[in-house]
C-alpha positions, 0 to 999 in steps of 0.5 A: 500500500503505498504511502499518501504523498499529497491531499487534495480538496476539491471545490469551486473558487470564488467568494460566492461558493465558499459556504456551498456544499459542493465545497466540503473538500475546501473546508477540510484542506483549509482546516487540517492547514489550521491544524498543521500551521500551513499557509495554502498560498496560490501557486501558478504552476499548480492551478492552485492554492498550495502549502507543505505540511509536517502531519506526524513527522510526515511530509505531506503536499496541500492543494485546492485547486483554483480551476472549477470544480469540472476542471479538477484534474487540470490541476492535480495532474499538474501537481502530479507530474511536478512532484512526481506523484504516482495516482496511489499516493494521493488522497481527494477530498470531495461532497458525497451525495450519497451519504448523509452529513455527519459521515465520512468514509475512505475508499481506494479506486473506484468511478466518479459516481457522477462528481465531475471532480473526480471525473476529470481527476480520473481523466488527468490521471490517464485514467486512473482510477487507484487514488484515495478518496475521503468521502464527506456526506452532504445528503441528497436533495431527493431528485437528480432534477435538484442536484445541481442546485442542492451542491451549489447551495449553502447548508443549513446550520445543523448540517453544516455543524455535522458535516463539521464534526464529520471533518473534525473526525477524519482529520483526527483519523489522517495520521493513522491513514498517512501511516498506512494503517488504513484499516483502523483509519477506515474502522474508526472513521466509519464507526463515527457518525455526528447524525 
């Protein structure tokens, strides 16, 4: 199991989408930085905002990239082929669907499951599908006809306060993870659940 070099949280720039739900991949990336006293600074040659942080004695990249959302893998693959980042050592952060807020759950490989940012990750990475992802629930809003809307839209404040905890949770889970124990990572991150 190869070791996770880079963590990335995907979202939309841009003042308007920062408290959107299609932004959860941002609110962690900006919270484990807080955590580690990193300073995401915008990077031109990445498409977006990076920072170095010490997790566990870990030398670990940051990134949230400043292309759009459906652009994604414009910039992870920009950071892959500068630090020379194989698929299987990157970890991205994104809004889940199809998992309620207040949960969080990792997984390696797998489809996009219709999120255009892992869509595009996965066709940056010539089409490979081997690389982390964590998973944080944002609920469905019932109907297809409403996603749109509904990941675009703010959460309301009970939501947001556990998809919080859901952040806080794995955040307390990343050095396990990092480690390689990703079997108590996955077991103690999945057994949490802020619902």
């Amino acid at each position: 199991m190869s070791d996770i070099k880079a963590i990335i949280g995907l979202g939309n720039p841009g003042a308007q989408y920062t408290q959107t739900r299609h932004n959860a991949g941002f609110w962690l990336i900006d919270a484990l930085a807080g955590r580690y006293h990193a300073t995401l600074r915008s990077e031109r040659k990445l498409l977006g905002h990076y920072a170095r942080a010490s997790i566990e004695g870990r030398d670990i990249h940051l990134l949230a990239p400043s292309t759009w959302m459906n652009h994604s893998g414009q910039s992870i693959g920009a950071l892959a082929a500068f630090y020379k980042l194989p698929p299987e050592s990157l970890l991205v952060v994104h809004d889940e669907l199809d998992l309620a807020p207040g949960l969080a759950r990792y997984k390696q490989g797998g489809g996009h499951g219709g999120h255009n940012g892992l869509r595009d990750t996965i066709n940056a990475l010539s089409q490979n599908k081997n690389f982390y992802r964590l998973r944080l629930g944002i609920g469905h809003p019932g109907s297809a006809s409403q996603v749109v809307n509904y990941v675009l839209g703010a959460p309301g404040k009970s939501e947001r306060q556990a998809i919080d905890e859901a952040i806080d949770a794995s955040l307390e889970t990343l050095p396990l993870a990092l480690a390689g124990d990703w079997a108590r990572a996955m077991n103690q991150l999945h057994s949490f659940s802020a619902a």
